[in-house]
C-alpha positions as CSV (number, residue, x, y, z in Angstrom):
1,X,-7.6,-1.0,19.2
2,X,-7.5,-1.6,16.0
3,X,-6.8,-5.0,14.1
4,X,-3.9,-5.0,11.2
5,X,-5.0,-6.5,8.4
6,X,-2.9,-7.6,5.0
7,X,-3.6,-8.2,1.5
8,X,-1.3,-9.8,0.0
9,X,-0.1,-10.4,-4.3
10,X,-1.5,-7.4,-5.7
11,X,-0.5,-7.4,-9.6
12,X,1.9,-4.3,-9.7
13,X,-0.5,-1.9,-11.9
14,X,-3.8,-2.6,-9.6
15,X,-1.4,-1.4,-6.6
16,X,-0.1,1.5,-8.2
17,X,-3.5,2.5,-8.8
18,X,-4.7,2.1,-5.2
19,X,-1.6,3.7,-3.6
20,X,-2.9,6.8,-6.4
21,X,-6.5,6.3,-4.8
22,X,-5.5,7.0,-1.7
23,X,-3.8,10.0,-2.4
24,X,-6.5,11.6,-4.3
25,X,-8.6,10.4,-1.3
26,X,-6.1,12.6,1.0
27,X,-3.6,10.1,2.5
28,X,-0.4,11.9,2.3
29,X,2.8,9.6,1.7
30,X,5.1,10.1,4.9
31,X,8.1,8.3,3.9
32,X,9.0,6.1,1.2
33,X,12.1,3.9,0.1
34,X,14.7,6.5,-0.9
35,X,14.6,7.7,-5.0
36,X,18.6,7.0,-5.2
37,X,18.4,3.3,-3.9
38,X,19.8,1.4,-7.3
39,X,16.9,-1.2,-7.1
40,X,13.9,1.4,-6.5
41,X,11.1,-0.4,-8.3
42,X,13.1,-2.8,-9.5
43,X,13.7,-5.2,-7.0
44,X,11.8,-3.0,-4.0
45,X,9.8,-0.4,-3.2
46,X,7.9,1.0,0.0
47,X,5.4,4.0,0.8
48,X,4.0,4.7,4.6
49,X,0.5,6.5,3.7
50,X,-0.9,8.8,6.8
51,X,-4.2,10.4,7.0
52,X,-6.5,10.8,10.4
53,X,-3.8,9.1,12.7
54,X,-4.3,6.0,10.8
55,X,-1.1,4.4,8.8
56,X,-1.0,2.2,5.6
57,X,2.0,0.4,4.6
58,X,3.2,-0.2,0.1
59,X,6.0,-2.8,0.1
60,X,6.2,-4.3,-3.2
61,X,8.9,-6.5,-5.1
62,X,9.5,-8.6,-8.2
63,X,8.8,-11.6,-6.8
64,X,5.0,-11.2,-4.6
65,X,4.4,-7.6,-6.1
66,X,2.1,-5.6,-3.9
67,X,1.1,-6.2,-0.2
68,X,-1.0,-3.5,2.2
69,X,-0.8,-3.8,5.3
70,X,-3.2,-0.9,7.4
71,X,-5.6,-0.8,10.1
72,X,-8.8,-3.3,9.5
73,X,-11.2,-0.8,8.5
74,X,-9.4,0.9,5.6
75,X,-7.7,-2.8,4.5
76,X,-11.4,-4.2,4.4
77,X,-12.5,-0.5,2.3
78,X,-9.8,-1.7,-0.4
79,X,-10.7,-5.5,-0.6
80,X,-14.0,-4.5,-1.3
81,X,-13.3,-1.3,-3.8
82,X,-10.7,-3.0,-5.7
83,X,-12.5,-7.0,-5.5
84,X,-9.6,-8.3,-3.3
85,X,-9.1,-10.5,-0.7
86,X,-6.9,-10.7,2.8
């Protein structure tokens, strides 16, 4: 079983470019908040990334910006390619 890890306050650019990462890296967005909500990346915003059976969760707002949330191993592969913390 795997342990869910979170990293928290990621400046809104440095996420953007992770979530990009992992899509070049072959995670495949499976849902996201819906395009026509009125406050879609401006108050709120949400990806579910899927590749291998393993899940990683984008929530961002204006207020905390960026948090991941994902299975241990691929949360600790980001801390340590991007220089974050959990």
């Amino acid at each position: 079983m795997n342990t869910i890890l979170q990293i928290e306050d990621i400046e809104t650019d440095l996420g953007g470019r992770i979530l990009d990462d992992l899509k070049s890296k072959g995670w495949k967005v499976v849902s996201k908040y819906s395009p026509f909500a009125f406050d879609k990346g401006i108050d709120f915003d949400r990806y579910t990334l899927s590749k291998n059976g393993q899940k990683v969760e984008f929530e961002w707002d204006n207020w905390l910006e960026w948090k991941i949330t994902g299975p241990e191993p691929v949360i600790k592969e980001i801390a340590r390619e991007f220089s974050l913390t959990f």
